[in-house]
C-alpha positions as CSV (number, residue, x, y, z in Angstrom):
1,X,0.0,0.0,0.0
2,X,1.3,3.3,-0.7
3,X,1.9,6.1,1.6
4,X,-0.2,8.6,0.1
5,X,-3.1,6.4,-0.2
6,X,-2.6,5.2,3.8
7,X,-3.0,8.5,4.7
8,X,-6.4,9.1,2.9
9,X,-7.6,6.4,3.9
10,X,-6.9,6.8,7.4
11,X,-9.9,7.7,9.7
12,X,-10.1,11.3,9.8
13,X,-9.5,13.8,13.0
14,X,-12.3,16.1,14.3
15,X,-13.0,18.7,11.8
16,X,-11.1,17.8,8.8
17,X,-12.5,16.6,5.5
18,X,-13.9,13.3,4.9
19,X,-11.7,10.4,4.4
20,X,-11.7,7.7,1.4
21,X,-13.7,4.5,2.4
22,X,-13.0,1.1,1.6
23,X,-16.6,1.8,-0.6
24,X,-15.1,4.1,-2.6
25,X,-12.1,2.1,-3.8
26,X,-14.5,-1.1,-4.3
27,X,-17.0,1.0,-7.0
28,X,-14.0,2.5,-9.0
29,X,-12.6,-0.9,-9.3
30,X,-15.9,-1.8,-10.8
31,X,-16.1,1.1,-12.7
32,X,-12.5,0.4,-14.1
33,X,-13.7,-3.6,-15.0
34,X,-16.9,-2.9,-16.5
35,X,-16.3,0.4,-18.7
36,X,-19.4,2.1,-18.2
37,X,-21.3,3.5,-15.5
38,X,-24.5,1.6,-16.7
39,X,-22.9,-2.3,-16.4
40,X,-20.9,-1.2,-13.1
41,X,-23.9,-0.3,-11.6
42,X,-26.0,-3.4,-12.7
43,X,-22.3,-5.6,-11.0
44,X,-22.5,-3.9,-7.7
45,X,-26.7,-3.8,-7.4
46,X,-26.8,0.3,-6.9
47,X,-28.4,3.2,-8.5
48,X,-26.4,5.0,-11.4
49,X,-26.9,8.0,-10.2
50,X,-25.2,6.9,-6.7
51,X,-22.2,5.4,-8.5
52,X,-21.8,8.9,-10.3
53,X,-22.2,11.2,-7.2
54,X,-19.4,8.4,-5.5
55,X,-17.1,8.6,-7.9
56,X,-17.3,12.2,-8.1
57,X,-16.7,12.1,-3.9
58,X,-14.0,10.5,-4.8
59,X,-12.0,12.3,-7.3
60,X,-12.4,15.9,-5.1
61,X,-11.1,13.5,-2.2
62,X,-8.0,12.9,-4.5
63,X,-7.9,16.1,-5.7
64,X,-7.3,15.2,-9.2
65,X,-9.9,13.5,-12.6
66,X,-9.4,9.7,-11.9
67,X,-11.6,9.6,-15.9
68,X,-12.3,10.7,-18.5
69,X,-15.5,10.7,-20.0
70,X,-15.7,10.2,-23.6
71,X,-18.2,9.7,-26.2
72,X,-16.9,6.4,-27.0
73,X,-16.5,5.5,-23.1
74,X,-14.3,5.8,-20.4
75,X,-10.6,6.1,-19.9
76,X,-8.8,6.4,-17.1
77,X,-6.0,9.1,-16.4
78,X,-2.4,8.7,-15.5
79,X,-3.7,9.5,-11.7
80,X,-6.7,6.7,-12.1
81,X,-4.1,4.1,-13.0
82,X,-2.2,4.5,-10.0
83,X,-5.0,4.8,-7.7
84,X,-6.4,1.4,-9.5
85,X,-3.2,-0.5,-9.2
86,X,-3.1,0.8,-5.6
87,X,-7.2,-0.3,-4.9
88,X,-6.8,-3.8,-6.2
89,X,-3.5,-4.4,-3.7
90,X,-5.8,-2.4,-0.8
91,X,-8.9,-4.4,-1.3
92,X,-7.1,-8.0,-1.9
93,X,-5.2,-7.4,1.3
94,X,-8.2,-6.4,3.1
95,X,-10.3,-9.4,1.8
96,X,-7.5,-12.0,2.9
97,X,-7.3,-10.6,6.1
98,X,-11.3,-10.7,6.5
99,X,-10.7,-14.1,5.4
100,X,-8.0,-14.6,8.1
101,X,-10.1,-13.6,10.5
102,X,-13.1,-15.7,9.7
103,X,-10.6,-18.9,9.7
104,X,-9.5,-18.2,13.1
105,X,-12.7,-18.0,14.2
106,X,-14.2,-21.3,13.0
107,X,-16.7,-19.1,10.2
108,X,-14.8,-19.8,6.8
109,X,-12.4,-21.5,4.8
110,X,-10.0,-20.2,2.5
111,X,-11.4,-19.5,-0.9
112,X,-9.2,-20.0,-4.9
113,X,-10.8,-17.8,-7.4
114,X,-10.0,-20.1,-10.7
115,X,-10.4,-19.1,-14.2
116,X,-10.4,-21.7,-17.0
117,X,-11.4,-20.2,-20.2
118,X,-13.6,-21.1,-22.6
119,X,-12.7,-23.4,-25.9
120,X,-9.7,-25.2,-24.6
121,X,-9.2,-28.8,-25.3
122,X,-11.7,-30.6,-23.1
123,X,-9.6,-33.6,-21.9
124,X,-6.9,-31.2,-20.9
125,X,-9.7,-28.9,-18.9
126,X,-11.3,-31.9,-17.0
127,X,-8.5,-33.3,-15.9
128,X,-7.4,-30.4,-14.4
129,X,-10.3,-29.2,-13.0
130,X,-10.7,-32.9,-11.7
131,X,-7.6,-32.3,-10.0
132,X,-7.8,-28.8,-8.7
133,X,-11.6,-30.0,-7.3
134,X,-10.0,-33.0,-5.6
135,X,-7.1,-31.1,-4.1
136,X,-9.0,-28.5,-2.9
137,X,-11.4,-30.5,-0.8
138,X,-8.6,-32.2,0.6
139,X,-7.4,-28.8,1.8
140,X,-10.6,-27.9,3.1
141,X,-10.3,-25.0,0.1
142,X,-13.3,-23.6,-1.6
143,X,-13.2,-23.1,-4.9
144,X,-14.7,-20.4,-7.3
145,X,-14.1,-21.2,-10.6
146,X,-14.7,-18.2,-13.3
147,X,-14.7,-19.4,-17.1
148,X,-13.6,-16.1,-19.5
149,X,-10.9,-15.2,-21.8
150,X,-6.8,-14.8,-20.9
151,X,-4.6,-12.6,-22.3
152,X,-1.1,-13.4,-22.6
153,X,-0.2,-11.5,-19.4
154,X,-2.7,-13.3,-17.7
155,X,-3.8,-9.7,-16.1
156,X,-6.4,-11.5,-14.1
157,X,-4.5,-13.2,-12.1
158,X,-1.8,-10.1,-12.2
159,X,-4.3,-7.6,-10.9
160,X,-6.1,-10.1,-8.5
161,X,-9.7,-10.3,-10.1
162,X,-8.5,-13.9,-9.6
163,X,-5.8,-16.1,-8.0
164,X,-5.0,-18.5,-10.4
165,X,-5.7,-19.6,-13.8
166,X,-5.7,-22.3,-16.2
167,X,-4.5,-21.5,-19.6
168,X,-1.7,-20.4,-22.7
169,X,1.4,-19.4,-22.4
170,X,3.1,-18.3,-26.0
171,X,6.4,-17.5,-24.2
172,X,8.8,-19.0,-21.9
173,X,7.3,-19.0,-17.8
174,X,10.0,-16.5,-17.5
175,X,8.2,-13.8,-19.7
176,X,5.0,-13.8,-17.2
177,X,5.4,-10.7,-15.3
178,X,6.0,-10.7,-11.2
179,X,4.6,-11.9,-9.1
180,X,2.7,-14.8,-11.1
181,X,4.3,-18.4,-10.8
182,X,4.0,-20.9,-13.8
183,X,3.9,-25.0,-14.2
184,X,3.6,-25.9,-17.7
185,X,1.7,-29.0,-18.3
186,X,2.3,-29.5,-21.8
187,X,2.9,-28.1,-25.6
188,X,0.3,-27.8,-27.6
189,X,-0.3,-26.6,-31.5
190,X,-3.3,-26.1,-34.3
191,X,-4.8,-28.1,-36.5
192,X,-4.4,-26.6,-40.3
193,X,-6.6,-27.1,-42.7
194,X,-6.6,-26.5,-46.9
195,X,-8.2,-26.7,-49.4
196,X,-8.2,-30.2,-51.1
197,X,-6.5,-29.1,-54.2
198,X,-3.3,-27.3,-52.6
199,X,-0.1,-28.6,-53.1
200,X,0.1,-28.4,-49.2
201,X,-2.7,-31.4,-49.2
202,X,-1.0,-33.8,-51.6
203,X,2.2,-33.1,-49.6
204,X,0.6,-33.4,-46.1
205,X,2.4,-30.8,-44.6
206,X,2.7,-27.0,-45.1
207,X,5.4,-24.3,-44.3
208,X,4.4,-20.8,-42.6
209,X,5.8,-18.8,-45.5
210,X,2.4,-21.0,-47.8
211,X,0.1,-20.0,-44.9
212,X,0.7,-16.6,-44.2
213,X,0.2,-16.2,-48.3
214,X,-3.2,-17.5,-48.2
215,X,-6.6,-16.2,-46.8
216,X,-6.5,-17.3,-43.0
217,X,-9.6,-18.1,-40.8
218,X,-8.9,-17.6,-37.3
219,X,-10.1,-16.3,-34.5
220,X,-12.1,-14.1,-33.3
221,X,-9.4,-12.2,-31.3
222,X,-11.5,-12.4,-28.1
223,X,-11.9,-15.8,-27.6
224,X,-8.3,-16.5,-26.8
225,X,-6.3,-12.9,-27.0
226,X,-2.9,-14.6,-26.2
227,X,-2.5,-17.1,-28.9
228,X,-4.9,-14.8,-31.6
229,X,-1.8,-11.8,-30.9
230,X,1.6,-14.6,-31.0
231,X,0.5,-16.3,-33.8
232,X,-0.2,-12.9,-35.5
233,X,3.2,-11.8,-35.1
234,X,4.6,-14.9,-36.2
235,X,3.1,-14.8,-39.5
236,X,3.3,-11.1,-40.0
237,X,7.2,-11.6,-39.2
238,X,6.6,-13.6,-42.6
239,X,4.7,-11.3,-44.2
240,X,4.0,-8.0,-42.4
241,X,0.8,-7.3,-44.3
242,X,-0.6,-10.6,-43.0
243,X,-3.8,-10.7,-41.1
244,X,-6.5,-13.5,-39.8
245,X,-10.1,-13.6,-40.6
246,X,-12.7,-14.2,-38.2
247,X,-14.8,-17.5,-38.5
248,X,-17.9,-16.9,-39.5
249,X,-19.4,-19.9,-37.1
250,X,-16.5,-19.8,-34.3
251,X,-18.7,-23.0,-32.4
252,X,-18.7,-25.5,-35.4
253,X,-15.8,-26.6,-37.4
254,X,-17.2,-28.3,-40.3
255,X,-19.6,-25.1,-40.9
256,X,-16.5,-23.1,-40.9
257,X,-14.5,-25.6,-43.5
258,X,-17.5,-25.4,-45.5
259,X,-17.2,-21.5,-45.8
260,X,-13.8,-22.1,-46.2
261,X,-13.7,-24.5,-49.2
262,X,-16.7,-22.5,-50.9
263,X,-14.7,-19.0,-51.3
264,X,-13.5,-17.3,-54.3
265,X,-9.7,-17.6,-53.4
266,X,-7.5,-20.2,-51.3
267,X,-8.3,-20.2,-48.0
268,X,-7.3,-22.0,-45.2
269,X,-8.5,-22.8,-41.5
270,X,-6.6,-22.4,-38.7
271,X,-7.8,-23.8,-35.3
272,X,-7.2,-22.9,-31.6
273,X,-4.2,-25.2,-29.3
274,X,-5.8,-28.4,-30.0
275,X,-3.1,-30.7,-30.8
276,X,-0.3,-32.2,-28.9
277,X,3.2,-31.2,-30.0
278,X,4.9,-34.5,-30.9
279,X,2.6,-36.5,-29.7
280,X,1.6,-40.1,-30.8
281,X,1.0,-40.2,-34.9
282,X,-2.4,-39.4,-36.1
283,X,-5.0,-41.2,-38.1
284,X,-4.8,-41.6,-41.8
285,X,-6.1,-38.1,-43.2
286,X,-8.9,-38.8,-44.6
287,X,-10.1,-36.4,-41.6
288,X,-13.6,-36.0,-41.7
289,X,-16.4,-36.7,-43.4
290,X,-17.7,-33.1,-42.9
291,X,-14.4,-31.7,-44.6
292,X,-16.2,-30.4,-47.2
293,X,-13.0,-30.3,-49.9
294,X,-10.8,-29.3,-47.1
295,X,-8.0,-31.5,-45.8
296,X,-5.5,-31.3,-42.8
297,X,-2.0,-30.9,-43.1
298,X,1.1,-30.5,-40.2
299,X,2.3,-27.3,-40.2
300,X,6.0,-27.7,-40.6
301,X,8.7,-27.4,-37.5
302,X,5.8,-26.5,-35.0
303,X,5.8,-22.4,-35.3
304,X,2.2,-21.9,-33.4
305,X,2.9,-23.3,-30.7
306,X,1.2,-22.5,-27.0
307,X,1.7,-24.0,-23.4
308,X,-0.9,-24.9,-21.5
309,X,0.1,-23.3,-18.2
310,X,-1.6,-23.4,-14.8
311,X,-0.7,-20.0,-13.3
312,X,-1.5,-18.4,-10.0
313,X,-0.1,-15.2,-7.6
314,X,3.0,-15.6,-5.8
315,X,1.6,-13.4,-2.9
316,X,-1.3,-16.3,-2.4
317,X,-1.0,-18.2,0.8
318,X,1.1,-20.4,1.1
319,X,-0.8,-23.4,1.6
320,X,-2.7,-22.3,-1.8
321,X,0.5,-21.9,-3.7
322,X,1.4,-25.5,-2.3
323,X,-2.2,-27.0,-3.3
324,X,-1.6,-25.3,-6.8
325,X,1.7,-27.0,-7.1
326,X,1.1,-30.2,-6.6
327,X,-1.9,-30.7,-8.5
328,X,-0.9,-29.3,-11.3
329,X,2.4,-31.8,-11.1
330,X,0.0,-34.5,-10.4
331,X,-2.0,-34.2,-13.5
332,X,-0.2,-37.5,-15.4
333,X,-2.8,-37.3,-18.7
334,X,-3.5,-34.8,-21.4
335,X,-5.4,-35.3,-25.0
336,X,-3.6,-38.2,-27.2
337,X,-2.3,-39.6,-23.8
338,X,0.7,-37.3,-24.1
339,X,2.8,-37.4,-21.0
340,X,2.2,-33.9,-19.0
341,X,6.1,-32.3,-18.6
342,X,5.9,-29.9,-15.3
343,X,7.9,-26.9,-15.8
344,X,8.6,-24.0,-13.7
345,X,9.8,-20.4,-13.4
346,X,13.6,-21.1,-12.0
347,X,12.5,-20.0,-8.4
348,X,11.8,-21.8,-4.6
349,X,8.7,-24.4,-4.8
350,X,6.2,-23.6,-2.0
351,X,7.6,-26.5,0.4
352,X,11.2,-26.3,-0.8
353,X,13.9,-23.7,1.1
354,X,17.2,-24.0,-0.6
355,X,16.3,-25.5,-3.9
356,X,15.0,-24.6,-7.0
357,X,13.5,-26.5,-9.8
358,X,15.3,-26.0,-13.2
359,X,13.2,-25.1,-16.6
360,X,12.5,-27.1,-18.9
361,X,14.6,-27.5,-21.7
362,X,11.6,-26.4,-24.2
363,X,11.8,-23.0,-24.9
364,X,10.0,-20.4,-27.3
């Protein structure tokens, strides 16, 4: 916590102005999340017009714009950024501590916010979840488990909307910024698919300098934000002009190799982390029956690649960094009955003192 916002929100002395309240801090956080006065209002169940005349308070408790209103919707100010960076750390600290508290007394058990995002592979997401679940009721844990979208930072964890996350990593463990800890589970790439008549499909395989030439559909950028932006700069380091297109049915594949295989130009398809890298050999490709003229090819030496990373907070508890760590180095199974490799950042395992455990010797 910094100094300057200790003081404010200090209790105030007789006859001085009204200090900043816990309140305060909570409805500007939700402000910040939601982008709108409207939805942060409908999130925290008050009146708009309270939420305004709050955040108002707050600012000429400041003494400084913590927005700024647009047409096109908020934004915060250079003084709104540090006074949200300082009201997540304020309000996590405080909620632990409530938490603490409750323990001590017998009321509560220590909670996990989890996020696993939507679309990734499903054996890979029920067996972790299996495992988390499992672990956590052997630590008398409860879990909340959140399912939206990661970036590559994994900000959610980072700015402690959540404590832990399962997801992709397009760098090394080392890239994610402090204090977040990483254990990889395993690498994963996408499935590529062409049209029937490319040279890429009597070949079977396909270099990226072939795909970024051709009409790419991928995406959309929401659904997974950290892969959607790596794999974009690989292929525009290929071709800097190069960009994806968004699916047209992002919930069914054959719909979308249908569109695909229909167009006026060559087109390809490129799928989400789906497949394990080196992993057992595939069927025959004959593929699918719903292929629609399209057929699947390797993409050669494994460029799109992503890591499917269980992350979490190195300032949680220890116990829940611990409960982390071993399940996620207990998880034995992914999809193709690929063998799960456990890396970590090079620094001290929760129940480990003078020892650290080495990366992996897969890099990106």
């Amino acid at each position: 916590m910094t100094a300057a916002l200790t003081e404010l929100i200090q209790p105030p002395a007789a006859g001085t102005a009204q200090s900043i309240e816990l309140r305060h801090l909570r409805y500007f956080v939700a402000l910040a999340d939601a982008g709108s006065f409207t939805h942060a209002a409908e999130q925290i169940f008050i009146a708009q017009p309270t939420l305004s005349q709050q955040i108002r308070r707050l600012e000429e408790m400041v003494g400084t714009p913590l927005l700024q209103r647009r047409r096109e919707g908020l934004r915060l100010t250079a003084a709104g950024h540090v006074l949200l960076d300082a009201s997540r750390n304020v309000l996590a600290l405080v909620d632990h501590e409530v938490s603490r508290t409750r323990q001590a007394a017998g009321l509560g058990r220590q909670r996990l916010r989890m996020v696993i995002p939507p679309h990734l592979p499903e054996s890979m997401a029920v067996a972790a979840a299996a495992g988390l679940r499992a672990a956590a009721a052997a630590a008398e844990v409860d879990v909340v488990w959140l399912e939206t979208a990661l970036d590559e930072e994994f900000s959610l964890v980072g700015t402690r909307r959540a404590d832990a996350a399962l997801g992709w990593l397009t760098a090394g463990p080392e890239a994610l910024p402090a204090p977040l800890e990483a254990m990889v589970l395993c690498e994963f790439e996408p499935q590529v698919w062409v049209p029937s008549t490319h040279d890429a499909a009597r070949r079977g395989t396909i270099s990226l300098e072939e795909l970024a030439s051709m009409d790419v559909i991928h995406g959309p950028r929401r659904a997974d934000p950290g892969t959607y932006d790596a794999w974009t700069r690989a292929l525009q380091a290929v071709d800097p002009r190069f960009g994806f297109t968004d699916p047209p049915f992002r919930s069914s594949l054959p719909l979308t190799l249908a569109f695909a295989a229909a167009g006026d130009r060559s087109a390809a398809v490129l799928t989400g982390p789906i497949t394990v890298v080196n992993g057992p050999a595939r069927p025959v490709r004959s593929r699918s029956a719903d292929a629609r003229g399209m057929t699947q090819v390797d993409l050669q030496h494994h460029p799109l690649t992503a890591s499917a990373a269980l992350v979490w907070s190195g300032d949680l508890p220890r116990a829940l960094q611990q409960m982390l760590f071993d399940a996620a180095e207990n998880l034995s199974a992914v999809p193709s009955r690929a063998a799960i490799h456990p890396i970590r950042q090079g620094r001290r395992t929760p129940d480990t003192e003078g020892s650290t455990t080495a990366p992996g010797s897969r890099r990106f």
